[in-house]
Every structure is written in C-alpha cells, then in structure tokens.
OpenMM code with the backbone's topology and positions (N, CA, C; nanometers):
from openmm import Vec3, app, unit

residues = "UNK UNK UNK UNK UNK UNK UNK UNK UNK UNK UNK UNK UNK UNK UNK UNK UNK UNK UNK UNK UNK UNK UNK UNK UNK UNK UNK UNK UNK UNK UNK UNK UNK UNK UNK UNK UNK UNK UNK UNK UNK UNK UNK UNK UNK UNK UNK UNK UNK UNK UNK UNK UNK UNK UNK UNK UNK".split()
positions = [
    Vec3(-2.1266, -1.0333, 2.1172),
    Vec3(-1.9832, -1.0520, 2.1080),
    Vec3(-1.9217, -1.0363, 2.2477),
    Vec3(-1.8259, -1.1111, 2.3276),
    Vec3(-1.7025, -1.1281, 2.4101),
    Vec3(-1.6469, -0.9887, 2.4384),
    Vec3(-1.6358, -0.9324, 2.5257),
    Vec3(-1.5567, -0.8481, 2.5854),
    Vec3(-1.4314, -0.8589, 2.5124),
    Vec3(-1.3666, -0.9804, 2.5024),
    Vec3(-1.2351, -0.9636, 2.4571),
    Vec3(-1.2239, -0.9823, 2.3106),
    Vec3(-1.3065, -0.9939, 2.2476),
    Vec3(-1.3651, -0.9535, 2.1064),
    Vec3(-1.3657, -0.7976, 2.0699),
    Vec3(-1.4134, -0.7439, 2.1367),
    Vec3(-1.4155, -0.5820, 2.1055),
    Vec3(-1.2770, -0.5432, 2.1223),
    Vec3(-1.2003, -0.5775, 2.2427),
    Vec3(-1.0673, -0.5269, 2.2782),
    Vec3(-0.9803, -0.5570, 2.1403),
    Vec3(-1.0016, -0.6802, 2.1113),
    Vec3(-0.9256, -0.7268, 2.0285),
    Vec3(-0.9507, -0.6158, 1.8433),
    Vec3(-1.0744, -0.5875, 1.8732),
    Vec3(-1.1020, -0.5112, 1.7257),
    Vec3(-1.0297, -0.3632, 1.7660),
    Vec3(-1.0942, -0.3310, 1.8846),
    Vec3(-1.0318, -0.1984, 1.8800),
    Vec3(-0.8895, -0.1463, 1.8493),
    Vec3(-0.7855, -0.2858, 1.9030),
    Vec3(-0.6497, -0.2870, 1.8673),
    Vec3(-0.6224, -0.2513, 1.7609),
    Vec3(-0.7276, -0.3808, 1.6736),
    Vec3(-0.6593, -0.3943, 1.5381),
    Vec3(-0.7088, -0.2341, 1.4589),
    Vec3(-0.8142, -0.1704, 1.4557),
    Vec3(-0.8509, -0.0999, 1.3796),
    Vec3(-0.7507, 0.0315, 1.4499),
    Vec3(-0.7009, 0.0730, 1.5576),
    Vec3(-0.6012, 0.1449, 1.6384),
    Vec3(-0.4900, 0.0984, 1.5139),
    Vec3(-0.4387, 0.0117, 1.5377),
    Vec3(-0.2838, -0.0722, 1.4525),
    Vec3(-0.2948, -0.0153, 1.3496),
    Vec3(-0.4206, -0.0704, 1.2641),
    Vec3(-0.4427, -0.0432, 1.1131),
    Vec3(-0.4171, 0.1127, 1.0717),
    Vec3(-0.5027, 0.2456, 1.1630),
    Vec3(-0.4975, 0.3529, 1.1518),
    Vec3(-0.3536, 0.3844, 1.1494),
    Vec3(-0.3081, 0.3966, 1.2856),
    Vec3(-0.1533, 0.4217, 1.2304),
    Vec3(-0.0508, 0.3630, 1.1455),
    Vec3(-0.0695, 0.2217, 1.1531),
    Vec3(0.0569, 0.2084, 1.0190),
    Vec3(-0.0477, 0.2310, 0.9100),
    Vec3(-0.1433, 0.3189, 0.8426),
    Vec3(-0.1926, 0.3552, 0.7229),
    Vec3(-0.1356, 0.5051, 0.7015),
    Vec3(-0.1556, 0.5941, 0.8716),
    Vec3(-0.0949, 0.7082, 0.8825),
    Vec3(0.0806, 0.6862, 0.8663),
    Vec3(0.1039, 0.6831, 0.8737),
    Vec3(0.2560, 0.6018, 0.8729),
    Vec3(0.3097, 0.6162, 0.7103),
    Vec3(0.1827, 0.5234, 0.6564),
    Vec3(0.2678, 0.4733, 0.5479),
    Vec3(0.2184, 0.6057, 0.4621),
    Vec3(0.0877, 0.6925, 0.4531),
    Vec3(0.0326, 0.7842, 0.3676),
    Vec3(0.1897, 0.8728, 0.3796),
    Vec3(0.2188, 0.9071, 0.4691),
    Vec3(0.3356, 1.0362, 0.5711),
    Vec3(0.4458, 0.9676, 0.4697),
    Vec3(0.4981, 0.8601, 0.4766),
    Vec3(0.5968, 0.8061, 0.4234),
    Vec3(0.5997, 0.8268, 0.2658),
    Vec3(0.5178, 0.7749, 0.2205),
    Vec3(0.4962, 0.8202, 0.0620),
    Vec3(0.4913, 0.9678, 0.0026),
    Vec3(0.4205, 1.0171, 0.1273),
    Vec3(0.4335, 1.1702, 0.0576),
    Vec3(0.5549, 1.2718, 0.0401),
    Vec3(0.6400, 1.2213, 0.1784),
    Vec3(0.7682, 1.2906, 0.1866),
    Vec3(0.8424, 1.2039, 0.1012),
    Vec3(0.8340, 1.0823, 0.0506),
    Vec3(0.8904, 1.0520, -0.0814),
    Vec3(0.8959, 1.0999, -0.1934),
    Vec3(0.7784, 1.1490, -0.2350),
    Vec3(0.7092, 1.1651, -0.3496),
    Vec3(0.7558, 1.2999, -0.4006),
    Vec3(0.8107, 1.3831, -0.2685),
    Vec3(0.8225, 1.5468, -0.2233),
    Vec3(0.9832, 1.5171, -0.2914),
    Vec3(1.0510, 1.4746, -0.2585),
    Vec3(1.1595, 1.4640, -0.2342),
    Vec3(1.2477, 1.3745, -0.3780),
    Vec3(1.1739, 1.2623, -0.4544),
    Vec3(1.2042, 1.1866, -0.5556),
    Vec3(1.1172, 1.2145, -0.6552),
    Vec3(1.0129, 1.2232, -0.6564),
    Vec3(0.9469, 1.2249, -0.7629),
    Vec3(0.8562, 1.1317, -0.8183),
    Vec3(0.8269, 1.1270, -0.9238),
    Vec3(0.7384, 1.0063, -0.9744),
    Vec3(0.8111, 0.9024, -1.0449),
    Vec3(0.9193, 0.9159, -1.0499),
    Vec3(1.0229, 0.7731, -1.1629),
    Vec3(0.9995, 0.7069, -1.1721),
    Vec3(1.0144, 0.6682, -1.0048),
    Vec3(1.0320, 0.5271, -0.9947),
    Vec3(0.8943, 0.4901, -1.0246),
    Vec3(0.7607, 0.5122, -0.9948),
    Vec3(0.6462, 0.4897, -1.0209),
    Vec3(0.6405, 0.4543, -1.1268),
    Vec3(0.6643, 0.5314, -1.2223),
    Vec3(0.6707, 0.5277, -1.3767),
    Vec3(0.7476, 0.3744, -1.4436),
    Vec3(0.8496, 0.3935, -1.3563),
    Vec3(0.9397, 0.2605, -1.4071),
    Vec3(0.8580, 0.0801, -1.3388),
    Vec3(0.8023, 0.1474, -1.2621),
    Vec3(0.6821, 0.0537, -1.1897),
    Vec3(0.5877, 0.0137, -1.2793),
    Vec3(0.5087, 0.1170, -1.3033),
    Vec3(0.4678, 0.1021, -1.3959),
    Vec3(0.4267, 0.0667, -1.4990),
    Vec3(0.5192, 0.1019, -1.5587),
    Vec3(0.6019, 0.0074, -1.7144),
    Vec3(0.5622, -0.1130, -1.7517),
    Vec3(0.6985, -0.1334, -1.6200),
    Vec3(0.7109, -0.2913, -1.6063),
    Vec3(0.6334, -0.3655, -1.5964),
    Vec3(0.5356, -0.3282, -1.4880),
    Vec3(0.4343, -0.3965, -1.4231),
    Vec3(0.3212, -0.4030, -1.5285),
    Vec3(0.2895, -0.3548, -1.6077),
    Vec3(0.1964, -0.3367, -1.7372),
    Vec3(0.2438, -0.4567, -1.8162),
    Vec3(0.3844, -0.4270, -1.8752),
    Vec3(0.4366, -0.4957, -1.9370),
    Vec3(0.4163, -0.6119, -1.9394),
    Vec3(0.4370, -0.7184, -1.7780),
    Vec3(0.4038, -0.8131, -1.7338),
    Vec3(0.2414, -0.8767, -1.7311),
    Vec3(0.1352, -0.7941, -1.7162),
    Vec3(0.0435, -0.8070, -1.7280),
    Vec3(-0.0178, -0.8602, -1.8366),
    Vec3(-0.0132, -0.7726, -1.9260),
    Vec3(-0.0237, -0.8092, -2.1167),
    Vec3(0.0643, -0.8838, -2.1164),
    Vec3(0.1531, -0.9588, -2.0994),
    Vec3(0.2599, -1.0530, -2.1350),
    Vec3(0.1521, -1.1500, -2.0725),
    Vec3(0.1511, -1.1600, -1.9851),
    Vec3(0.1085, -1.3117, -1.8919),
    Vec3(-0.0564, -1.3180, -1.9927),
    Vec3(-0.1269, -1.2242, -1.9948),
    Vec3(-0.2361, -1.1999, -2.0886),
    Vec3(-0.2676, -1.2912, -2.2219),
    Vec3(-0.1379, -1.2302, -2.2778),
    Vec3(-0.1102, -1.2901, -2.4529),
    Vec3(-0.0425, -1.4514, -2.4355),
    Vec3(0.0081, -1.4849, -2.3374),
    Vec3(0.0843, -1.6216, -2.3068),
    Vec3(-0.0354, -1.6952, -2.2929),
    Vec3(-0.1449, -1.6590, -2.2041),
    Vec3(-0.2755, -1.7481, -2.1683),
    Vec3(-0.3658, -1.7704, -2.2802),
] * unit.nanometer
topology = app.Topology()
chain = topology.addChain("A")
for resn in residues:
    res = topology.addResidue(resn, chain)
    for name in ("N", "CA", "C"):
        topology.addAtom(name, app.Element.getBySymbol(name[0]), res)
C-alpha cells in the first residue's frame, strides 16, 4: 500500500474514534438528564412500522 494510503486510513480511523467518542459522551449526558421516553416512543413507533410494512408484504 501507498504512503498516502496509510495517511489517509489513519485520518479516517482518528475521525471515526472521536466523533464515536463524541457521540457515546453525547448520549449519555442525555440519557442522565431525560431519560428513556423518548427511546420508548422510538420505539413504539418504529416496531409499529416494522410489523406494519411486514403484514402489508
């Protein structure tokens, strides 16, 4: 592999790490702070839709 092949991975897997750290940090002080609701109402819905599109096919 290219010299500028490696540079280029190292970026991305650098990038990837922090916005993953980022987003874990973000969710948790959410989670701290709101709760599970909205999840729940996520959830739901999103189930709901599933078995719907399911039983339609």
């Amino acid at each position: 592999m290219p010299a500028f092949c490696w540079t280029n991975f190292i970026v991305a897997v650098l990038t990837a790490a922090i916005a993953g750290a980022l987003s874990i940090k973000f969710l948790l002080d959410y989670l701290k702070n709101k709760g599970f609701g909205i999840f729940a109402i996520y959830g739901f819905i999103l189930g709901a839709v599933v078995i719907a599109v399911y039983f339609i096919k």
